[in-house]
N, C-alpha and C positions, 0 to 999 in steps of 0.2 A: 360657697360660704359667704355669711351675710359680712360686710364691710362698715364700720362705723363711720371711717371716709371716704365712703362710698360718692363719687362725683356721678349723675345722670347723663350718658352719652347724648351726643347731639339729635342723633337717632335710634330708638330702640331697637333691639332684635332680639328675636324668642330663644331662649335658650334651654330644651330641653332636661336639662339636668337641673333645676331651679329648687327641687327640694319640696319638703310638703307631701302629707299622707296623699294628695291628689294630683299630684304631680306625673304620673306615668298617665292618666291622662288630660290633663289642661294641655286646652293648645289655642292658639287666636287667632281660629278658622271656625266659622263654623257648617252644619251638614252634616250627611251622614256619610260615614265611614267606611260600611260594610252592608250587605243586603241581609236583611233577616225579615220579614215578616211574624207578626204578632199574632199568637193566637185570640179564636173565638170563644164566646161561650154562648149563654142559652137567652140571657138577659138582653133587656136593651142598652143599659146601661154598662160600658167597657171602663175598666178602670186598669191603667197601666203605671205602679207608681211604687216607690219603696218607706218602710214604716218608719221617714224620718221625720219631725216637725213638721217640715210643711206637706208631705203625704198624707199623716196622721190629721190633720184637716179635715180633710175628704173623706176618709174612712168614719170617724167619727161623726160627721155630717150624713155620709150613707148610713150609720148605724142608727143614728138617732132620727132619723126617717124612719127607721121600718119599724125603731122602737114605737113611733107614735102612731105607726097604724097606717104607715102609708106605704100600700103594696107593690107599687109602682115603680120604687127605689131600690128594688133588688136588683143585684149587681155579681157581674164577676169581678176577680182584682186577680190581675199576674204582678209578680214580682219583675221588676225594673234595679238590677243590680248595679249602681252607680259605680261601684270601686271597678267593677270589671268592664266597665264601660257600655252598658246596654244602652244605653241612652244613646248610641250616635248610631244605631241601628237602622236601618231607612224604614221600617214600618212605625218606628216611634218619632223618628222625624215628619214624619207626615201628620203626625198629629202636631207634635209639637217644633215649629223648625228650631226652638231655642235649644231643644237636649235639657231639657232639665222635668225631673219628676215634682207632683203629677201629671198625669194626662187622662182625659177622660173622650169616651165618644157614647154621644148619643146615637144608635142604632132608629129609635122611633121616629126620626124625622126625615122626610126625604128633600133633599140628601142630607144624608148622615152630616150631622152635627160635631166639629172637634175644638174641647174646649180646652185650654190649657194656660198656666198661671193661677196658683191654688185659690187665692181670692176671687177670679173670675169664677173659678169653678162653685165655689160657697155662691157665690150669688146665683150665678145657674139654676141649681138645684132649690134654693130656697124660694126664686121666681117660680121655675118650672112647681111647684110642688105647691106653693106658697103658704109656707114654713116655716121657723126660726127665721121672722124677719116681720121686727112692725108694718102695720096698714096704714097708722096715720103718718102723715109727712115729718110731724116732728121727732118721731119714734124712729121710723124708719132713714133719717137723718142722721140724728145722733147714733144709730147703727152705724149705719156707711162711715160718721167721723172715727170710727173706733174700728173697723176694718181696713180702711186706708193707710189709719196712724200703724196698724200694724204692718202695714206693707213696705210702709216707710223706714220703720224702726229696726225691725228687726235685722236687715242686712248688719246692721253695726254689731248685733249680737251675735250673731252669726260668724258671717264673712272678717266682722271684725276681732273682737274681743274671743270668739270661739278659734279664730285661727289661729291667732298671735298667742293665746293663752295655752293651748289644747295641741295644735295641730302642726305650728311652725316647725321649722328643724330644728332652728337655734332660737332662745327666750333674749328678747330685748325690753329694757323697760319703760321706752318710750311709749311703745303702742300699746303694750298690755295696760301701760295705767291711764293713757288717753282715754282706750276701750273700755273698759273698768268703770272709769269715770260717767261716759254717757251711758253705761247700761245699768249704773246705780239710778241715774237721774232719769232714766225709763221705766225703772220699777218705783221708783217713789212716782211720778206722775201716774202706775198701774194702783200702788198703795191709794193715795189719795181720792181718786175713784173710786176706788172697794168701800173706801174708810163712808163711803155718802152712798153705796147702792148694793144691792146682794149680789146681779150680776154688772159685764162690765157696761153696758149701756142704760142700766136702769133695773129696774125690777124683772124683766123679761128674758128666757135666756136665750141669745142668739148666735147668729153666725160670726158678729164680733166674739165673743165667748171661744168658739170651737177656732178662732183664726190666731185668736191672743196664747189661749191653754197650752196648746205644742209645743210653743217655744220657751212664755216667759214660766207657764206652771213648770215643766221640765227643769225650767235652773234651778226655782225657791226650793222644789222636791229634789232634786240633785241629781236628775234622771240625767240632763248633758254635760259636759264639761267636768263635774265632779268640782265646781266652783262656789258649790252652797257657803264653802267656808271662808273663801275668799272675801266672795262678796259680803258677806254677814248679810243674809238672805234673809232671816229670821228676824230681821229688827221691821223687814215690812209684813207685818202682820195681819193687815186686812189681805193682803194678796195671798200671802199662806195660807189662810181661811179659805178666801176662793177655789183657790188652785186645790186645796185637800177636797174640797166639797165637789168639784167637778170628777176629781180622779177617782169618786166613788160612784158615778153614775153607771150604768149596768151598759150604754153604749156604748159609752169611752172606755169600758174597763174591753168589750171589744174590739174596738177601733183599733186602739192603738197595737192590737197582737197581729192587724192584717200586712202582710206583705212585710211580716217578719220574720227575718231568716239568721236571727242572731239570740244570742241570751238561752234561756233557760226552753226547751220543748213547750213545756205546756202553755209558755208567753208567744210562741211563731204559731202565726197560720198565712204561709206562703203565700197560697192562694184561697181564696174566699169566692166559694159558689151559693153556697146557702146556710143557714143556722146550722145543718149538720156538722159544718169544717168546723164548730167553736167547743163541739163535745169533751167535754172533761177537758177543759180549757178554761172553763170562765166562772 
């Protein structure tokens, strides 16, 4: 139970019962756990990851690849069930030593290529493929500043403000309005942008676009947290604009169903081997 006079001991120590929907497994070790090997598919392209924001990334990024015709980008995807701990499995730790979804392997390279950290992975595929991502330096710049910012930012949405608001045991109103407060002043710097370009780097739609949408389109729409109203989400209005506009794109309406194992049937497709898995689904 959380303490308001809580004093920080001299030296920490982990203390298993700590609370928090993820609590049964956080722990500060990391490696794997137990032995499992990951299955194969037919593709070069391995994708081990589950349909949260930052999964939803990659999915959408492989979807909108194959939308534009590049055949190259077909992929498996297994589901990586985080609540029950897949992630400290040892064939997903070899891809990834952090434990954290997604993970990707390229099979076409010898040796096999493992790429992991979703923003590395965007860029990956949009080099490998060359893609959703400016040629000139200043295009492909001001991309990169708007993929980083989100690499940057969103922990606090996240880790922060989604924990403390959504997730904690017990609601304190320090952190929720700390968090509150910088993830207002993240969507007005998202608004403000929108308000001068169609997408978020400029006229062109890129892999800043599919790294930003997961997270901040998901709050304005009310898809995470259920905080639309909190935040008065609705007063940034060029971002609502983006964000509706993306979530009608014919990839991202499948994207985000992969390596979903939650919600409504005709919204999950666990695993993704080809356009067939998306039948009367999309």
């Amino acid at each position: 139970m959380s303490d308001p006079t809580y004093t920080p001991p001299k030296i920490w120590s982990f203390d298993a019962a700590n609370g928090g929907k993820f609590a049964n497994i956080n722990r500060p070790t990391a490696g794997a756990r137990f032995e499992k090997t990951l299955p194969r598919g037919e593709h070069a392209l391995q994708l081990h990851s589950m349909a949260t924001p930052n999964g939803v990334k990659v999915t959408v990024m492989l979807e909108e690849l194959l939308e534009a015709g590049y055949s190259g980008a077909q992929y498996d995807a297994y589901p990586i069930n985080i609540g029950d701990g897949d992630q400290f499995g040892s064939g997903f730790v070899d891809i990834n030593p952090n434990s954290k979804i997604p993970a990707l392997i390229d099979t076409s390279n010898s040796p096999e290529t493992r790429i992991f950290e979703s923003g590395s992975i965007l860029l990956y595929l949009a080099e490998k493929f060359e893609a959703f991502i400016p040629k000139d330096l200043a295009g492909r710049t001001e991309c990169m500043n708007w993929l980083f910012w989100q690499m940057g930012s969103a922990p606090f949405l996240g880790g922060g403000f989604g924990h403390f608001y959504a997730y904690a045991p017990e609601k304190y109103q320090y952190p929720i309005d700390r968090y509150a407060m910088e993830v207002k002043r993240q969507l007005d710097v998202l608004d403000k942008q929108l308000a001068k370009n169609k997408f978020i780097a400029g006229d062109q739609y890129t892999i800043a676009d599919m790294a930003i949408w997961p997270w901040y389109g998901s709050l304005v729409r009310n898809v995470v947290y259920e905080a639309a109203e909190f935040l008065q989400t609705h007063e940034y209005t060029h971002l609502v604009r983006w964000a509706n506009d993306i979530a009608q794109r014919p990839a991202v309406k499948r994207g985000v169903k992969v390596n979903r194992t939650w919600g409504e049937p005709e919204d999950q497709v666990p695993e993704r081997h080809s356009a067939a898995d998306f039948a009367g689904k999309v």
